[in-house]
N, C-alpha and C positions, 0 to 999 in steps of 0.2 A: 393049131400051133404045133410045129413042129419038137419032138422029143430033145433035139439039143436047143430048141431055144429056153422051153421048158427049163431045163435044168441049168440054164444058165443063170435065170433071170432067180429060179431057187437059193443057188447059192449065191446071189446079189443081195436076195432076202436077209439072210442070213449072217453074211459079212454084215452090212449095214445094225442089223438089231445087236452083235456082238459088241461093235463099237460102241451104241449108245448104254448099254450091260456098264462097259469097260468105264466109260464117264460116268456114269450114277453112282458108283460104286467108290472111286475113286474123292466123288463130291461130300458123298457119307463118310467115308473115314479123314477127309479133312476137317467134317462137321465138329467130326464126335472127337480128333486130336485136340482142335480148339478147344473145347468145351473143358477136359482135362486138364490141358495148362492154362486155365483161367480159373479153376476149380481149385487147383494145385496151389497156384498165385495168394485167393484168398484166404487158405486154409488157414496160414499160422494167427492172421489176424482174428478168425474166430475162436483158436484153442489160446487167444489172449496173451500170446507173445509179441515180442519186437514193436509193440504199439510207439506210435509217433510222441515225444515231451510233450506237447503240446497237447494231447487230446484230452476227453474225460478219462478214457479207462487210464491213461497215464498216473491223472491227479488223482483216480480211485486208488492207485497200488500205492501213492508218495502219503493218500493219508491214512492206509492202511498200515503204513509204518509207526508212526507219531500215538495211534492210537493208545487209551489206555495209558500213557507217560502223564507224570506230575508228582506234589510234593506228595510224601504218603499223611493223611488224614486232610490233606487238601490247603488251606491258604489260611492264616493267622498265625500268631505270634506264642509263647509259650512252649511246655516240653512236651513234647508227645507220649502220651501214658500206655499207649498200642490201642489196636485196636480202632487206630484212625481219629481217637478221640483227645482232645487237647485239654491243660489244666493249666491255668496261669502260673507265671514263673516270679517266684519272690523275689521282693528287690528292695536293700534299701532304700529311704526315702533320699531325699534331695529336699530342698526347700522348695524348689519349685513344683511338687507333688501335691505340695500342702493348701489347703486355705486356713490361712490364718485368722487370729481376733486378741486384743486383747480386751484386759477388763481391770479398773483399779479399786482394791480394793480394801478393805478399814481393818479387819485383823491385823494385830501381830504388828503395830503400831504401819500398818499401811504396807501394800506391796502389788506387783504387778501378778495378775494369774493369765497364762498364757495357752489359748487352745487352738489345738493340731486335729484337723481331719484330714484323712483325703481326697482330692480333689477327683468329685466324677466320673469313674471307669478307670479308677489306680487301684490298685492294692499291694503295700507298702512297708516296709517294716522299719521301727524306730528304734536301734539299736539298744545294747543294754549302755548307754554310755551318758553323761552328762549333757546338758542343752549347751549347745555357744549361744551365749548374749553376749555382745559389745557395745558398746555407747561411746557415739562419734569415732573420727579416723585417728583416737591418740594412741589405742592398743586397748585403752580400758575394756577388762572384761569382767565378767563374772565369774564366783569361783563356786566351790560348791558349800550347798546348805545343809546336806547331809551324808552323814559318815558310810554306810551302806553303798555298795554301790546300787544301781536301780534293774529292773528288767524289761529286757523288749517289747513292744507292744507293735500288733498288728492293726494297720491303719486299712480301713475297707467301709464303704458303706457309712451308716454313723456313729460308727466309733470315733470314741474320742480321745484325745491325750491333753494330759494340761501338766504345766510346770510355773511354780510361782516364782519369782524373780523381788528380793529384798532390794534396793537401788542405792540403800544407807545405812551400814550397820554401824555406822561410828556415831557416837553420843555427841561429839564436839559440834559448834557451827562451822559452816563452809561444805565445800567439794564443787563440782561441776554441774551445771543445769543443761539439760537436754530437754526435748519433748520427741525423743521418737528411740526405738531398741532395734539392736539389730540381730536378728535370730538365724540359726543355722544348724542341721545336721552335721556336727563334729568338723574340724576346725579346717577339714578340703573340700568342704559342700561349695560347689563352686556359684554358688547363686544364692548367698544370702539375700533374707528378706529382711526390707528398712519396715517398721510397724509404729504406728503412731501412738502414744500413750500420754501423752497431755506435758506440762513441765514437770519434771521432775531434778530435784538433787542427787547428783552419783556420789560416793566415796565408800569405797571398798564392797561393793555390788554382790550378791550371792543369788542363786539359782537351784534351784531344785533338782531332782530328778525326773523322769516321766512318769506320772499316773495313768491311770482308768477311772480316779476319783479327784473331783474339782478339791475335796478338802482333805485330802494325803497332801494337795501340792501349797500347804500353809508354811512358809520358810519360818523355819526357827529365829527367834527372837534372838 
């Protein structure tokens, strides 16, 4: 082979493996751009931003918020004493607080004794103030049987309260026949209770104060 074909066909060599250099090289850096702006693309969804409403990580951050919120010492009724801990809230009674009873009885030439508990998961207070007894819808009431005024009692548990109810203090015959009283925390209780008590004669009615003992509540003759 002659010297100029020689170096002809060298630098054919030559040209040719440049080119393919110039494509490989050109295939790798559009490899490796891709690969960056796909890299780039996913980034902010792994450092936990811009997540879609809809996904988990969304509803991890909405109840990452709510956490830890609510009432403080948590859920029931009463005053909060700190510390998360609660103490029942006093309240006068109502009639509807009560279970009632009566009972008739031969002292004191005959009289009604009346008892007050509270009713089941109450706890209750019974003012320092006179009982309302009334008998029927004429107004007749009871007035009171002792000069003192009385003191409050805490109704809880089985404690009890009783008040005796005279239905006749007048000597003469006559007055009104009934067979049932009607009882009330002071004269706005808005739920008196009707109580059965057998027949009895009314005229000029008297009532007691509240006790802690069945025989304090003996109305004066």
């Amino acid at each position: 082979m002659s010297g100029n074909r020689r170096k002809a066909l060298l630098v054919s060599t030559a040209v040719a493996c440049g080119a393919l250099l110039m494509t490989a090289c050109q295939d790798t850096d559009a490899a490796a751009g891709a690969g960056a702006a796909q890299g780039s693309a996913s980034a902010p969804a792994a450092a936990g931003a811009a997540a879609p409403s809809g996904s988990p990580a969304a509803g991890a951050s909405k109840g990452s918020d709510t956490a830890g919120k609510g009432n403080k010492g948590g859920t029931g009724s009463g005053a909060d004493s700190g510390n998360g801990e609660k103490k029942p809230a006093g309240q006068v009674c109502g009639a509807n607080d009560i279970s009632w009873s009566t009972k008739s009885e031969t002292q004191a030439g005959g009289y009604i004794l009346i008892t007050a508990k509270a009713k089941a998961g109450i706890t209750c207070v019974l003012p320092a103030a006179l009982p309302t007894v009334a008998f029927g819808s004429d107004g007749t009431q009871a007035g009171p049987a002792e000069q003192a005024a009385g003191k409050q009692i805490t109704l809880t548990g089985n404690t009890a309260a009783y008040a005796g109810v005279n239905p006749k203090t007048t000597k003469a015959n006559g007055g009104k026949e009934f067979n049932s009283i009607i009882v009330a925390v002071g004269d706005n209780d808005p739920n008196p209770e009707s109580l059965p008590v057998g027949t009895i004669t009314v005229d000029k009615p008297v009532v007691t104060n509240w006790h802690t003992s069945a025989k304090d509540a003996v109305p004066a003759v």
